[in-house]
N, C-alpha and C positions, 0 to 999 in steps of 0.2 A: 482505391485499394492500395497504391504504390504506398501511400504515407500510413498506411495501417499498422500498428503499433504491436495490440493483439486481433488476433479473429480465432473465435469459436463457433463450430458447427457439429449442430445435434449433439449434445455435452447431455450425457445424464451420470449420475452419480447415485449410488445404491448403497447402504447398509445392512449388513446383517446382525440380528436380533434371533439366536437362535436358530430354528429353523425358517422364521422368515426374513424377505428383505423389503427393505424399506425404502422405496425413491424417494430422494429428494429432489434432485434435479429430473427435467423430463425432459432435455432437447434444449436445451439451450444455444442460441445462437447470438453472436454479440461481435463487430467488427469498434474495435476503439483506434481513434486517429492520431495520429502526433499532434499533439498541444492540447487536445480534447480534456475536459473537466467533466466527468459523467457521475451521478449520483444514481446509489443502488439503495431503494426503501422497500419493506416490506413488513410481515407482521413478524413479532417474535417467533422464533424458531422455523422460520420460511425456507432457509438455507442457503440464509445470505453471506453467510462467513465461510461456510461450507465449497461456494463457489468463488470466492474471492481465493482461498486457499487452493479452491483448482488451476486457475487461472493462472495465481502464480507460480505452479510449480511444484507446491508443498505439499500435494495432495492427488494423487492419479485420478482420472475421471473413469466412469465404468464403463462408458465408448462414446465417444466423438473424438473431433479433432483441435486440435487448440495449437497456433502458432503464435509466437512474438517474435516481432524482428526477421516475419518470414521462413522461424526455424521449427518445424512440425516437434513438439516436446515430447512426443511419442516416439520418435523416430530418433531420437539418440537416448545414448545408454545415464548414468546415475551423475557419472561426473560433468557430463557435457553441459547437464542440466543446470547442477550448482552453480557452474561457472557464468551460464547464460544468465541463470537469478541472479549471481552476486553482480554482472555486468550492469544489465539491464533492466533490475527492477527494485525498487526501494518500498520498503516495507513499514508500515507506521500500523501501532493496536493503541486500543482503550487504556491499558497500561503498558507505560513508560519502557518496560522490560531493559529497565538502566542495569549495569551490573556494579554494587552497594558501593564494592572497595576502589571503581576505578572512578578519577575524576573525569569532567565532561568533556575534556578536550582526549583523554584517554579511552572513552565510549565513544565517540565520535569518530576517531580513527580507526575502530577496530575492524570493521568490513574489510579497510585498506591492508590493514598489518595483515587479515587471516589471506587475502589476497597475496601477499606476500611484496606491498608495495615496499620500498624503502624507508623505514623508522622515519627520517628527517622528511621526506616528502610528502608520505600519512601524514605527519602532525601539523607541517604548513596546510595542509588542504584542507585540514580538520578546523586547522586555526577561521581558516579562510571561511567556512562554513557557519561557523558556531555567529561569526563577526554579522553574517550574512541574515540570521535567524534574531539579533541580537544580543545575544551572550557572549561578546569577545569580551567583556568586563569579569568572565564567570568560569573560565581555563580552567583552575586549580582547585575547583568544589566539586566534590561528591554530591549524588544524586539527593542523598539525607540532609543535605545544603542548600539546594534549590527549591523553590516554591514549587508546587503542581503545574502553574503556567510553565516554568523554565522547563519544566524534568521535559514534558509533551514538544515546547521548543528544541530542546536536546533532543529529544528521539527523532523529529523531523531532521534537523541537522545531519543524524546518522545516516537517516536515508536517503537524503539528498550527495551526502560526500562521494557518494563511487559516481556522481553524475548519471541517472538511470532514465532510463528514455519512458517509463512511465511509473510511478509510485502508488501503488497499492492499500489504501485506508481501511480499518477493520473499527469503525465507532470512535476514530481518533480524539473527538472531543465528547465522548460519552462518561467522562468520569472528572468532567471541572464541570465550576460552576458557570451561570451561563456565562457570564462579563469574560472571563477567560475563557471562554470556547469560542467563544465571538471572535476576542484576537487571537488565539491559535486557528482562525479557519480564517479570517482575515491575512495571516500571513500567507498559508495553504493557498490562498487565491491570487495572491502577487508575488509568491513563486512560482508557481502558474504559467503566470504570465512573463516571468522574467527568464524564465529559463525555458520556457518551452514543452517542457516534462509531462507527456499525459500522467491524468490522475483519477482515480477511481475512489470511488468512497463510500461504501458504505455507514450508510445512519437512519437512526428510530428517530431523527430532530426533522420533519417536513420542512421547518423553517428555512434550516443552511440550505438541504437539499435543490429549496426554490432557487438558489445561489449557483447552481452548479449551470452549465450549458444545455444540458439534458440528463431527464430524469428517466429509468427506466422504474420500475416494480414486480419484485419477484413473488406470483401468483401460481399457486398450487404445481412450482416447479419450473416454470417458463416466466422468461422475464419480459413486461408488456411497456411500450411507450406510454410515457406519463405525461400528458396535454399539459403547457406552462399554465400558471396560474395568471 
């Protein structure tokens, strides 16, 4: 438990629909370790993204408890929250969510800048990252400049730059084809490893998933050990 990264206990999450509510989540319980690679599968609309967004912050849960880093997210107020997200957790989706007008070393920095790092130190780390992902050739191009592979490269970049003690995946290779999902989740696994970063990921590909250290599967709200293949 020391090197526990996140842990959630008894996590349900409800929707309202009028006058009814909707569970999604039913009790979710989930201890993720430092370094750990954990893949989340399940069927379309199971409420995988649902609880990934819990998890990290972005999303209150309807009651349990969920800590990272040791720090109960319940238990401090809106700001404390952001700053522990912006700290400690890096965020990668299905689309790139580049912004059009800034180049890739200027997307890349920006967690740092809104962090309020210093300009010249944001853009070396940024540099240092893009370099690390493969794109130090690719500084000065806008997102409408890079292929699909790079844009997903960049956005990993982003969310590796604030250094986050575990990164957060919502289908990160769900919108390339396969050849480029392979190497975006090829790189994903030797950042991994090189930095130490837990990773979480959800995906509808069984394939990569087989790829990860462990699989859980989210079934009618509870998430079940998935025996390796």
């Amino acid at each position: 438990m020391n090197d526990a990264v996140i842990v959630c206990r008894n996590l349900t999450k409800q929707f309202s629909q009028g006058d009814l509510s909707v569970p999604v989540l039913k009790g979710v319980n989930l201890d993720l370790q430092k370094g750990e690679m954990l893949a989340i599968v399940g069927a379309s609309g199971s409420g995988k993204s649902t609880l990934l967004h819990v998890l990290g912050g972005l999303d209150a849960p309807t009651s349990g408890d969920i800590s990272i880093l040791g720090q109960n997210i319940a238990k401090i107020n809106e700001e404390a929250r952001c700053q522990l997200r912006n700290r400690s957790l890096g965020f990668i989706y299905q689309f790139h969510h580049l912004l059009p007008e800034f180049s890739a070393l200027e997307n890349v920095a920006m967690p740092l800048l809104i962090r309020r790092l210093a300009s010249e130190e944001a853009y070396d780390r940024a540099a240092d990252v893009l370099k690390l992902v493969g794109l130090g050739h690719r500084f000065t191009h806008t997102p409408g400049e890079l292929s699909g592979g790079e844009r997903q490269r960049a956005a990993v970049a982003r969310a590796l730059v604030t250094n986050p003690s575990c990164i957060l995946a919502d289908e990160p290779t769900g919108n390339l084809d396969r050849e480029t999902a392979e190497k975006v989740f090829d790189l994903m696994l030797e950042l991994n490893h090189k930095i130490s970063a837990s990773l979480i990921i959800v995906t509808h590909d069984q394939r990569l998933a087989n790829r990860a250290q462990r699989i859980l599967q989210l079934i009618d709200g509870v998430l079940c050990d998935v025996p390796r293949p």
